[in-house]
C-alpha positions as CSV (number, residue, x, y, z in Angstrom):
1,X,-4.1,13.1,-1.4
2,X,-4.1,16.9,-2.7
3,X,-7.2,18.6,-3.4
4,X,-6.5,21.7,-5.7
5,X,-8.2,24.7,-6.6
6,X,-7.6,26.7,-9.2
7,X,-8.0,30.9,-9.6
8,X,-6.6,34.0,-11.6
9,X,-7.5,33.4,-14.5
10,X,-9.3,36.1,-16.7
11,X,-9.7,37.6,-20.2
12,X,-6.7,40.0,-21.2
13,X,-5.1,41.6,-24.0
14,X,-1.8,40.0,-25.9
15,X,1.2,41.5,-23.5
16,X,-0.2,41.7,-20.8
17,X,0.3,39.9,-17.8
18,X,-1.8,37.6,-15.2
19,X,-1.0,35.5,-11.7
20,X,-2.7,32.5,-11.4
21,X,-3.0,30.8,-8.0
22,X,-3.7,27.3,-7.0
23,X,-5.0,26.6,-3.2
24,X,-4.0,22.7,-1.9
25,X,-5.1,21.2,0.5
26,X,-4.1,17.6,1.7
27,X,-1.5,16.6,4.0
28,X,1.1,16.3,1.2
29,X,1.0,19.6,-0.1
30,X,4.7,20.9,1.5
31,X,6.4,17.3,0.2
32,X,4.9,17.5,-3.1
33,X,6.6,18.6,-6.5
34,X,3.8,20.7,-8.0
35,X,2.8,21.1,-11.9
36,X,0.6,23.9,-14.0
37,X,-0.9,22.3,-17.1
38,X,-3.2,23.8,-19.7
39,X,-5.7,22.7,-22.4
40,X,-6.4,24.8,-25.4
41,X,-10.0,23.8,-27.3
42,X,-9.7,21.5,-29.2
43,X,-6.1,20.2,-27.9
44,X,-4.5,17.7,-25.7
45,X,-3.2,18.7,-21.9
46,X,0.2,19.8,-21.9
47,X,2.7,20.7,-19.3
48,X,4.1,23.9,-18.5
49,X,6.0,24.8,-15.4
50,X,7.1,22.5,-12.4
51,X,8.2,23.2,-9.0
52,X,10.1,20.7,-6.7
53,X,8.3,20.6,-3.0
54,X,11.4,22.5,-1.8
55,X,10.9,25.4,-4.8
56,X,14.4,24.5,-5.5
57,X,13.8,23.3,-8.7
58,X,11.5,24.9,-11.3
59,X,11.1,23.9,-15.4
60,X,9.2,25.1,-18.1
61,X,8.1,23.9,-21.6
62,X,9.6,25.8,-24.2
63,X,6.5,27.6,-25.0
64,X,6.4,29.6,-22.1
65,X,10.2,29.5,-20.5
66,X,11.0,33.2,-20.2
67,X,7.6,34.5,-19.9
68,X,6.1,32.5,-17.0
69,X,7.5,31.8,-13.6
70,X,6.0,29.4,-10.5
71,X,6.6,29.7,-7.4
72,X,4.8,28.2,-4.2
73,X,4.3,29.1,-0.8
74,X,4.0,26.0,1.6
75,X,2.8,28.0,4.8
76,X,-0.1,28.8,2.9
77,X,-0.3,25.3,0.8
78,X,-0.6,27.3,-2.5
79,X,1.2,27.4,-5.7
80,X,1.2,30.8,-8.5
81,X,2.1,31.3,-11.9
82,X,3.1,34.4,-12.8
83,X,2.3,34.6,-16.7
84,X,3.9,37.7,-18.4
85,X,4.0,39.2,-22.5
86,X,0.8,37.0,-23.0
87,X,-0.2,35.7,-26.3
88,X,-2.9,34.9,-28.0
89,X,-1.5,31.3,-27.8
90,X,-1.7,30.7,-24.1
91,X,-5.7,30.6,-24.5
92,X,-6.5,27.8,-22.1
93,X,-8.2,26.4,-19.2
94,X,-5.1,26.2,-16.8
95,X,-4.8,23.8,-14.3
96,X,-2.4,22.4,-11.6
97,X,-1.8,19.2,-10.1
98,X,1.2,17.5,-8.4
99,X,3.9,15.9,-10.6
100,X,3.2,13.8,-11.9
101,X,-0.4,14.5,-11.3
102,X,-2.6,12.9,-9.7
103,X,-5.4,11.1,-11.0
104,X,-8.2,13.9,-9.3
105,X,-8.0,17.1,-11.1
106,X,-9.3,20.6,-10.1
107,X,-11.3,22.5,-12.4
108,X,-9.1,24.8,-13.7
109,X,-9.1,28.8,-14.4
110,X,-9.9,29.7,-18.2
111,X,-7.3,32.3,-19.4
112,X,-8.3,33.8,-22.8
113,X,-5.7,36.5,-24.2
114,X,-7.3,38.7,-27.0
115,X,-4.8,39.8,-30.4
Protein backbone atom coordinates (compact mmCIF):
# COMPACT_ATOMS: atom_id res chain seq x y z
CA UNK A 1 0.00 0.00 0.00
CA UNK A 2 1.09 3.74 -0.84
CA UNK A 3 0.94 6.32 1.78
CA UNK A 4 0.92 9.85 0.10
CA UNK A 5 1.60 13.20 1.13
CA UNK A 6 0.77 16.07 -0.40
CA UNK A 7 2.76 19.74 -0.67
CA UNK A 8 2.99 23.01 -2.87
CA UNK A 9 0.23 24.25 -2.70
CA UNK A 10 -0.32 28.03 -1.85
CA UNK A 11 -2.39 31.17 -2.58
CA UNK A 12 -1.37 32.94 -6.03
CA UNK A 13 -2.62 35.28 -8.47
CA UNK A 14 -4.54 34.11 -11.95
CA UNK A 15 -1.33 33.35 -14.35
CA UNK A 16 0.82 32.45 -12.36
CA UNK A 17 2.31 29.28 -11.83
CA UNK A 18 2.86 26.66 -8.88
CA UNK A 19 4.61 22.94 -8.47
CA UNK A 20 2.97 20.68 -6.42
CA UNK A 21 4.73 17.63 -5.01
CA UNK A 22 3.46 14.46 -3.63
CA UNK A 23 6.00 12.21 -1.30
CA UNK A 24 4.97 8.15 -1.42
CA UNK A 25 5.95 5.86 0.40
CA UNK A 26 4.99 2.08 0.21
CA UNK A 27 6.73 -0.56 -1.57
CA UNK A 28 4.62 -0.05 -4.75
CA UNK A 29 5.45 3.36 -5.35
CA UNK A 30 8.01 2.62 -8.70
CA UNK A 31 5.16 0.03 -10.15
CA UNK A 32 2.40 2.26 -9.63
CA UNK A 33 0.48 4.51 -12.23
CA UNK A 34 -0.01 7.67 -10.23
CA UNK A 35 -3.06 10.28 -10.36
CA UNK A 36 -3.52 14.19 -9.12
CA UNK A 37 -7.20 14.94 -8.28
CA UNK A 38 -8.77 18.04 -6.91
CA UNK A 39 -12.03 19.14 -5.12
CA UNK A 40 -13.29 22.60 -5.47
CA UNK A 41 -15.96 23.64 -2.36
CA UNK A 42 -18.75 22.65 -2.84
CA UNK A 43 -17.88 20.03 -5.84
CA UNK A 44 -17.27 16.44 -6.47
CA UNK A 45 -13.42 15.02 -6.83
CA UNK A 46 -12.34 15.05 -10.26
CA UNK A 47 -9.38 13.83 -12.15
CA UNK A 48 -6.69 15.63 -13.60
CA UNK A 49 -3.39 14.36 -14.83
CA UNK A 50 -2.13 10.63 -14.74
CA UNK A 51 1.19 9.14 -15.03
CA UNK A 52 1.95 5.45 -15.95
CA UNK A 53 4.67 3.84 -13.27
CA UNK A 54 7.20 4.08 -16.13
CA UNK A 55 6.31 8.11 -16.82
CA UNK A 56 5.72 6.82 -20.23
CA UNK A 57 2.35 7.67 -20.31
CA UNK A 58 0.79 10.87 -19.03
CA UNK A 59 -3.17 12.33 -19.53
CA UNK A 60 -5.00 15.15 -18.53
CA UNK A 61 -8.64 16.34 -18.25
CA UNK A 62 -9.50 18.79 -20.62
CA UNK A 63 -9.55 21.44 -18.05
CA UNK A 64 -6.14 21.61 -17.47
CA UNK A 65 -4.28 19.74 -20.68
CA UNK A 66 -1.88 22.38 -21.90
CA UNK A 67 -1.42 24.19 -18.69
CA UNK A 68 -0.35 21.39 -16.23
CA UNK A 69 2.27 18.75 -16.66
CA UNK A 70 3.19 15.49 -14.10
CA UNK A 71 6.01 14.03 -13.93
CA UNK A 72 7.43 11.57 -11.14
CA UNK A 73 10.68 10.70 -9.97
CA UNK A 74 10.78 6.98 -8.63
CA UNK A 75 14.44 7.26 -6.92
CA UNK A 76 12.87 9.66 -4.70
CA UNK A 77 9.22 7.88 -4.62
CA UNK A 78 7.62 11.29 -5.49
CA UNK A 79 5.28 12.59 -8.03
CA UNK A 80 4.85 16.83 -9.21
CA UNK A 81 2.57 18.74 -10.96
CA UNK A 82 3.66 21.59 -12.53
CA UNK A 83 0.51 23.98 -12.82
CA UNK A 84 1.04 26.96 -15.17
CA UNK A 85 -1.40 30.27 -16.47
CA UNK A 86 -3.47 29.55 -13.34
CA UNK A 87 -7.09 30.47 -13.05
CA UNK A 88 -9.31 31.31 -10.74
CA UNK A 89 -10.94 27.94 -11.61
CA UNK A 90 -8.33 25.58 -10.37
CA UNK A 91 -9.28 26.68 -6.66
CA UNK A 92 -8.95 23.36 -4.87
CA UNK A 93 -7.64 21.11 -2.39
CA UNK A 94 -5.41 18.94 -4.64
CA UNK A 95 -4.65 15.66 -4.02
CA UNK A 96 -2.83 12.50 -5.47
CA UNK A 97 -3.34 8.98 -5.18
CA UNK A 98 -2.51 5.88 -7.42
CA UNK A 99 -4.83 5.06 -10.40
CA UNK A 100 -7.16 4.22 -9.79
CA UNK A 101 -6.74 5.34 -6.30
CA UNK A 102 -6.65 3.75 -3.51
CA UNK A 103 -9.15 3.63 -0.94
CA UNK A 104 -6.55 5.78 1.80
CA UNK A 105 -6.24 9.30 0.71
CA UNK A 106 -3.63 11.93 1.83
CA UNK A 107 -4.76 15.16 2.90
CA UNK A 108 -4.19 17.23 0.13
CA UNK A 109 -2.49 20.77 -0.59
CA UNK A 110 -5.24 23.76 -0.88
CA UNK A 111 -4.38 25.87 -4.04
CA UNK A 112 -6.43 29.11 -4.11
CA UNK A 113 -5.70 31.33 -7.27
CA UNK A 114 -6.97 34.97 -6.82
CA UNK A 115 -8.75 37.04 -10.17
Amino acid sequence: QVQLVESGGGLVQAGRSLTLSCAASGRTFDTSNMAWFRQAPGKEREFVALITWTGGITGYADSVKGRFTISRDNAKNTVYLQMNSLKPEDTAVYYCNTNPPGAIWGRGTQVTVSS
